[in-house]
N, C-alpha and C positions, 0 to 999 in steps of 0.2 A: 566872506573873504574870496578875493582871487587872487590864484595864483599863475604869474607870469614866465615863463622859458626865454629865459635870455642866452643864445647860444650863437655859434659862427665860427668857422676855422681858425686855426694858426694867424696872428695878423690881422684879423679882419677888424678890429677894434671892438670889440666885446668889453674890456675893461674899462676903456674909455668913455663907454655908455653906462656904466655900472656904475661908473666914480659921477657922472652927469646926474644921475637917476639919484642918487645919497647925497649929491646935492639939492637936490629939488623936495629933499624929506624924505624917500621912499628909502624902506627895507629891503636890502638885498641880501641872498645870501652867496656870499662867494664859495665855489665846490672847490676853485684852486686854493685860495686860500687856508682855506678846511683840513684841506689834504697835504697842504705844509706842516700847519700846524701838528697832525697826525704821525708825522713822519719825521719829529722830531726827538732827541734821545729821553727814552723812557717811556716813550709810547710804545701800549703792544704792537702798533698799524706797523712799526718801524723793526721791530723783533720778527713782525713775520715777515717782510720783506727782505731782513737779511736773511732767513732761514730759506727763503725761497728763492736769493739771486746770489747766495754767497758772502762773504766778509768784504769783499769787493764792492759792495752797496754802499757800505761803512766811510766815512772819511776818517783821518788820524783825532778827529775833532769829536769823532762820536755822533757826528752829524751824516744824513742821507748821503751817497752819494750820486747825485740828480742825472748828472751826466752822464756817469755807468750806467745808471737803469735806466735812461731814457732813450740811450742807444742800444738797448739793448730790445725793448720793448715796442721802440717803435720801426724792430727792423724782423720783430718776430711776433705774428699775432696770438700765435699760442702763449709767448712770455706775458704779453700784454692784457689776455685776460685773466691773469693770474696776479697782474696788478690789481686790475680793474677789482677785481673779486676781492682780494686785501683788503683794497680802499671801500668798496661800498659795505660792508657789515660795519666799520665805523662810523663811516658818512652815516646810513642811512638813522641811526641815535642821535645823531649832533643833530641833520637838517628835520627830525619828526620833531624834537623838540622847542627848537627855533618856532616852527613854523607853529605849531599849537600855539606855542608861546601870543604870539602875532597875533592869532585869531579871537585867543581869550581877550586880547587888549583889544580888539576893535569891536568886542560882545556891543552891540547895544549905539553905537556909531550910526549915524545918517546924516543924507544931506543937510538936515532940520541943525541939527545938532553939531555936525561940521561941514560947514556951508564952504572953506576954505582949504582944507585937507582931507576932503573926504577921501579922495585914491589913494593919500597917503596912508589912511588908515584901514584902506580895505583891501590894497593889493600890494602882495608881497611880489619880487623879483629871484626868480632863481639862477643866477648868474653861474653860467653849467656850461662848458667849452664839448660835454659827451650826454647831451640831453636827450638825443635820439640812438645814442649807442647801446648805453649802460642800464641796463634794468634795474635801478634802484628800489627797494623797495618802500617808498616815501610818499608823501600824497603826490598822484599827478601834476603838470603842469595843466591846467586849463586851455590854455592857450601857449605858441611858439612864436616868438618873433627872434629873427636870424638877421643877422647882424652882416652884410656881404659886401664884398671887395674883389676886383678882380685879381685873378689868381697870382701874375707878374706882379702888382705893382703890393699883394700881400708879400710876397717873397724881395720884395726890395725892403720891406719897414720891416721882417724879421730879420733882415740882415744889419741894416744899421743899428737896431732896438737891440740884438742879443747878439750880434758878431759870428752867428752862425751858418755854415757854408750852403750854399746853395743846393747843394747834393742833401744835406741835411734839414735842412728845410722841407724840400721837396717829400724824400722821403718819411717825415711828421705828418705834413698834409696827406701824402700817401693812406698812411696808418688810421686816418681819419675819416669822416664817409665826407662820400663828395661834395662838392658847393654843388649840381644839378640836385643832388638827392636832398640834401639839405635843403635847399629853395622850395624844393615839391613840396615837404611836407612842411613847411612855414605857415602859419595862419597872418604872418604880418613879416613883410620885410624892409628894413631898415639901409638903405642905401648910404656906402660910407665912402664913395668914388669922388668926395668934393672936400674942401676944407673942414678943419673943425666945427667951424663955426655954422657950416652946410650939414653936419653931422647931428648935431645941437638942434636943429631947426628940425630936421627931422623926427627926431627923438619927440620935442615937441609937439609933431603932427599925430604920431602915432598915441599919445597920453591922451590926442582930443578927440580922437575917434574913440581909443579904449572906454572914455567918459562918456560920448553917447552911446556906446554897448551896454554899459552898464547902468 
């Protein structure tokens, strides 16, 4: 088994490589998704969250309140690794499980044997927006590939994408470590400055290098 780090700021299109990558056959596992899921009513992940940011977290609905804590969190890094720290003691049970899960299924897998889906069957995706931030304690990623966009033209598609204000944008990406720091420690970066379709191709590039890696 390998396993892959799929990360990149705010906008940079990380999703959009994930949803490419599941369609190609590969396992991903989404950490935002995860941590919806988590944070939904009746979840502990969601009980400690309102014990730690108030009834104000809470919507009338019993549901998260994403917006209060995301302004809250991503305008105080102390708030913020009290999220963080929340989220990964449940994360890290969902994604240890997943991922054995994955490995037991590909026991015994080879080129021989899957001439056709071998990467599918040997490398998992960890689709993780704080893959270099958060100390999970989970298996490592083997490798990083980051997912990059320049900075303006991220801040233009989170605008249109979520209607969120400039200032707030800014300071998310803020909150986040930098696209330079991000880029250094990339083993593989995915350039997302051109069409979709220039996006795809790349994605492409990078699945035929990882195959003569491995």
């Amino acid at each position: 088994m390998r396993i892959i780090g799929l990360t990149g700021g705010i906008g940079s299109g990380k999703s959009t490589v994930s949803r490419y990558l599941n369609k190609l056959g590969f396992k991903t596992i989404d950490f935002d998704a995860t941590m919806k899921e988590l944070q939904k009513p009746g979840q502990p992940a969601l009980a400690e969250i309102v014990e730690a940011f108030g009834p104000k977290a809470l919507l009338p609905d019993g549901t998260m309140n994403r917006k209060y804590v995301g302004k809250i969190v991503f305008s105080d890094p102390e708030k913020k690794k009290i999220l963080d720290n929340i989220m990964q003691s449940h994360l890290d049970v969902i994604v240890t499980s997943q991922t054995d899960a994955f490995e037991k299924a590909g026991e015994g897998v080879t080129r021989e044997t899957n001439p056709d889906d071998y990467l599918q069957k040997k490398v998992i995706f960890y689709d993780h927006p704080l893959l270099f931030e958060v100390p999970y304690k989970i298996e490592p990623a083997d490798e990083a590939w980051v997912i990059d966009m320049d900075e303006e033209l991220r801040i233009e598609r989170v605008n249109l994408r979520d209607g969120m204000s400039r200032d707030d944008i800014i300071n998310r990406m803020h909150s986040q470590m930098s696209r330079s720091e991000k880029l250094a420690r990339a083993d593989y970066v995915i350039d997302n400055s051109g069409s979709i379709e220039d996006l795809y191709k790349n994605v492409d590039l990078a699945l035929a290098k990882l195959n003569t890696r491995i």
